[in-house]
N, C-alpha and C positions, 0 to 999 in steps of 0.2 A: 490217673495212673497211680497204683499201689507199690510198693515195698514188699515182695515177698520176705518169708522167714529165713529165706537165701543169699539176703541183700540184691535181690535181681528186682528193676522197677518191670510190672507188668499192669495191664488190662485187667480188671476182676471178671471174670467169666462169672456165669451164670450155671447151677448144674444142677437138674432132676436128678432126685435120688428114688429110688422106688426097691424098696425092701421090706418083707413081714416080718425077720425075727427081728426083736427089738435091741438084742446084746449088737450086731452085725448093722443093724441102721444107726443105733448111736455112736458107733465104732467110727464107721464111715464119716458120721457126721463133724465130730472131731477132728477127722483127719483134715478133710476140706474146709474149717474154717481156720485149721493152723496153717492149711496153704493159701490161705485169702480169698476162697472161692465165695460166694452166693449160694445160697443153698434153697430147694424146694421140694419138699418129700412129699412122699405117698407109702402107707403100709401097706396097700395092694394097686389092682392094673384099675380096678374100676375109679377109686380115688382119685388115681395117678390122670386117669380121661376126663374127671371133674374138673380137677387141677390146672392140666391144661387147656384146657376151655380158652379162658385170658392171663396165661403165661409165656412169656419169651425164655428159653433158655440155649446157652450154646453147647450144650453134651449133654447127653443123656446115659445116667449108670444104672443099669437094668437087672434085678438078681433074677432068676431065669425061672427057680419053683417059688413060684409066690405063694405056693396054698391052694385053697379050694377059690374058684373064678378064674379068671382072666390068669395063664400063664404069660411071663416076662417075653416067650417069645411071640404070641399072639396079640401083647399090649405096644412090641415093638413094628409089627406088620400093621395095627392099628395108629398107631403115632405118625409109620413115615408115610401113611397116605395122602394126612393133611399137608397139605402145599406149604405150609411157614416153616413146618418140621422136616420137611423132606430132604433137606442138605444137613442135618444136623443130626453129628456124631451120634451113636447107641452103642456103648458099651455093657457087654452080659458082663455082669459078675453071679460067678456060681463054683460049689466047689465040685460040680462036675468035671469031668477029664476035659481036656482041650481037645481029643475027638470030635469032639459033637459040634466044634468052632466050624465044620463045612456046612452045617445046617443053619448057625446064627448068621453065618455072613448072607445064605441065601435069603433069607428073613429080612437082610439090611443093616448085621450087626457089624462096622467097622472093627470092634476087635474085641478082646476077652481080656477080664481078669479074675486069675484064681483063688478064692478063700482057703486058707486064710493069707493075706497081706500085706505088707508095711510100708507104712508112709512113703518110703523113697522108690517101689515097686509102684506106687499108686501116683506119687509124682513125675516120676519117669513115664509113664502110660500117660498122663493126662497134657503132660509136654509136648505129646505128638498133636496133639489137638488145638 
């Protein structure tokens, strides 16, 4: 057990990050290891299925337009198939409108965060988890 930057002792969770633009993955990336988190990235969906091949993680944070291949929500119907993944959180980060949050949850997305935002938006969301 960890020391968050909160003085809260917790568990280090483990969290897929899978995002193309690279200003928005390093951002991210940042943010979770100032929150103590594990981190395991992917720059798109196909990576991100190599990846998890032999990875355990406990959340999953998904940007939704990955690019050309495998969309965020195609890679997230793909991920909760597997049996180990199947209980485990997927969160879309995208900075579409939270309209489209009735389609992610059908897909299996637990819940949405919107680009752009800050560390204590992104800590308060992953606290649910």
């Amino acid at each position: 057990m960890t020391e968050s930057i909160h003085g809260k002792p917790r568990i280090n969770k483990t969290v897929l990050v899978v995002e193309d633009d690279f200003a928005s993955k390093q951002y991210l990336l940042l943010l979770l290891k100032k929150l103590d988190y594990q981190v395991h990235s992917a720059d798109s969906g196909e990576q991100a299925l190599t990846l998890m091949k032999d990875k355990e993680v406990d959340l999953m944070l998904l940007d939704i337009a990955l690019g050309p291949g495998i969309s965020g929500i195609e890679l997230g119907i793909i991920l909760k198939k597997e049996k180990r993944l199947s209980k485990t959180p997927m969160i879309a980060v995208s900075a579409f409108s939270k309209d489209k949050f009735r389609k992610l949850k059908t897909a299996g997305f637990a819940d949405y965060l919107a680009k752009p935002f800050t560390m204590n938006q992104l800590k308060t969301l992953l606290e649910q988890y």
